[in-house]
N, C-alpha and C positions, 0 to 999 in steps of 0.2 A: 789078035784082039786080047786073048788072056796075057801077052805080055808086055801090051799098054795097060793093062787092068793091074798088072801085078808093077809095072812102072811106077803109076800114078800112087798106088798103095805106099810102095817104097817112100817115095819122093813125101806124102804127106807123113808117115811116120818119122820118120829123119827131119821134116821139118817140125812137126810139134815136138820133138825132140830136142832139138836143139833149141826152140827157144824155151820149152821147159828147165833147160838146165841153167840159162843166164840170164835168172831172175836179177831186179834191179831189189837191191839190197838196204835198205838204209841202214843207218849209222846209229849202234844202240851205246849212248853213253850214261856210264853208270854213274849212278847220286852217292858224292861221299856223304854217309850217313854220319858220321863224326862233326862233321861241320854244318848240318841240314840240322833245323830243330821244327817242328810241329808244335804250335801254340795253341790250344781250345778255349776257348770261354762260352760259360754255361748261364744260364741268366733263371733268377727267382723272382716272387713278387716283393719281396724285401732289397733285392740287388743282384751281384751277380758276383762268380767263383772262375781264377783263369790258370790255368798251369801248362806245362809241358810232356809230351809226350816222345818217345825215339822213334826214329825211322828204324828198322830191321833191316828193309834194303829196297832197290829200286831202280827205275832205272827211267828216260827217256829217249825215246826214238826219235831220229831227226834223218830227214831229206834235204841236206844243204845243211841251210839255217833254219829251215822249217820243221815247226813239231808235229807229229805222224801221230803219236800210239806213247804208253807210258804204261807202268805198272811199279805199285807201290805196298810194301805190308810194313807194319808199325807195330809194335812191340808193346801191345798193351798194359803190361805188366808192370813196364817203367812210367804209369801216368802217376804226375805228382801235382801239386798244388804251389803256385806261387803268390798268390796273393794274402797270405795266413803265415804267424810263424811259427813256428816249434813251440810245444804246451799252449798255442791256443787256437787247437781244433783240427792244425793241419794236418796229425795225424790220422785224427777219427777220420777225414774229409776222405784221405788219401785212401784209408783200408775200405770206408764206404764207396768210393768210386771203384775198386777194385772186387765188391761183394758179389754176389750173386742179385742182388738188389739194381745195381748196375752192369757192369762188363763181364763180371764174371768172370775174371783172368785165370782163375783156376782149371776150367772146362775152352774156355776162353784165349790163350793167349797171345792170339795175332790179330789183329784187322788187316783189310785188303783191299786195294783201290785196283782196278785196273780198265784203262781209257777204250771205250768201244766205238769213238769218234770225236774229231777235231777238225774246227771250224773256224778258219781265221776270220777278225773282228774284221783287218783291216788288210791293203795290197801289203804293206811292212812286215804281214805277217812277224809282230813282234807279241800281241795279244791272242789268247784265242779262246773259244766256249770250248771246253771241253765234257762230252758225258760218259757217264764208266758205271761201273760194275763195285758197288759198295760190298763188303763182307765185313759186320759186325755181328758177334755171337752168334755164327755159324749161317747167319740169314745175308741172303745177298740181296740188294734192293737199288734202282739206278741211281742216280744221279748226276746235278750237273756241277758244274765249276770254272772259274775262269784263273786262266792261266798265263802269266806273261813273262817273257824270256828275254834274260839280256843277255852279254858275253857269255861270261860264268857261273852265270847262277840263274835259277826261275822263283817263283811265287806264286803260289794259287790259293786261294778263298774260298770256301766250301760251305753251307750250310746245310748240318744235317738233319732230322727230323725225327731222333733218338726213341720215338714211339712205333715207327715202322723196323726197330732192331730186336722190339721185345726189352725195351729198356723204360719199365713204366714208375717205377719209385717215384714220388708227387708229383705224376702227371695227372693235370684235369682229363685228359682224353682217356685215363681209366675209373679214376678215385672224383667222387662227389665230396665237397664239403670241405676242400683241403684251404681255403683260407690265404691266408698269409704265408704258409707252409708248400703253397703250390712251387713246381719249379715247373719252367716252359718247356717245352718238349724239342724246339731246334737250340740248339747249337752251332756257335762257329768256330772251325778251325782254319787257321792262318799256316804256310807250309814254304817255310824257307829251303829252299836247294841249293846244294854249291854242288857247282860238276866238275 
């Protein structure tokens, strides 16, 4: 009896064993960040403000051709401004988005995406909902996004809601009264991949 009791032990230890060790792995392909650019635009009640941001680095997880999981940080520090030119304003714009009023890059200098599940739109799995794990000025908050993959490269669309970052400079959802001066509290970024 104890050396069927000490069989069957065996036989299940070596069995979770072994397949503990030959996990199915997917395939984590990394984002040239050189050739990936992040677009934001910000929107006022007077119009709206759109520039570039860098990727740091990244990556996507793939099963086949299918996207798994992702994670991304962005180098806040490089946000510029392109719709303004040099001596009129772009400057101010650029150090103002960089303030402590905004991002904060000094206390500040990463953001960070990273994907907590993906949900193909379609059987092509070429589209997908993706939701993840925001980290702006040190506050992490969900979000969602959709994401869609060709050959070489992907694209995803983001709106964030720049008031759940602690990012309040003329937002209505803190300041009364602000007028013509108000800026909206979402924003979108646009996020070109090349892998």
């Amino acid at each position: 009896m104890k050396k069927t009791v000490l069989s069957i032990a065996l036989a299940l230890v070596f069995g979770f064993s072994a397949t503990a060790t030959t996990p199915i792995d997917g395939e984590k392909k990394e984002v040239n960040v050189a050739q990936s650019t992040v677009t934001w635009k910000g929107y006022k009640v007077t119009g709206s403000h759109e520039g570039k941001i860098n990727l740091k680095s990244g990556y996507l997880m793939m099963e086949g051709k299918t996207l798994t999981g992702g994670e991304f940080v962005v180098d806040m520090t490089s946000i510029t401004n392109t719709d303004m030119t040099a001596g009129n304003g772009k400057e101010k714009l650029e150090g103002h988005l960089k303030s402590d009023d905004f991002f904060g890059v000094a206390n500040h200098p990463t953001a960070k995406l990273v994907f907590t599940s993906v949900k193909a739109f379609d059987k092509n799995a070429k589209s997908y909902s993706v939701s993840g794990d925001l980290t702006i000025k040190g506050i992490t908050k969900p979000v969602t996004l959709v994401v869609s993959m060709f050959e070489n490269k992907a694209t995803a669309t983001i709106k964030v809601d720049r008031s759940k970052f602690d990012v309040r400079y003329g937002s209505g959802s803190f300041f009364d009264d602000l007028g013509d001066k108000a800026i909206y509290d979402d924003f979108d970024l646009v996020v070109d991949l090349a892998l």
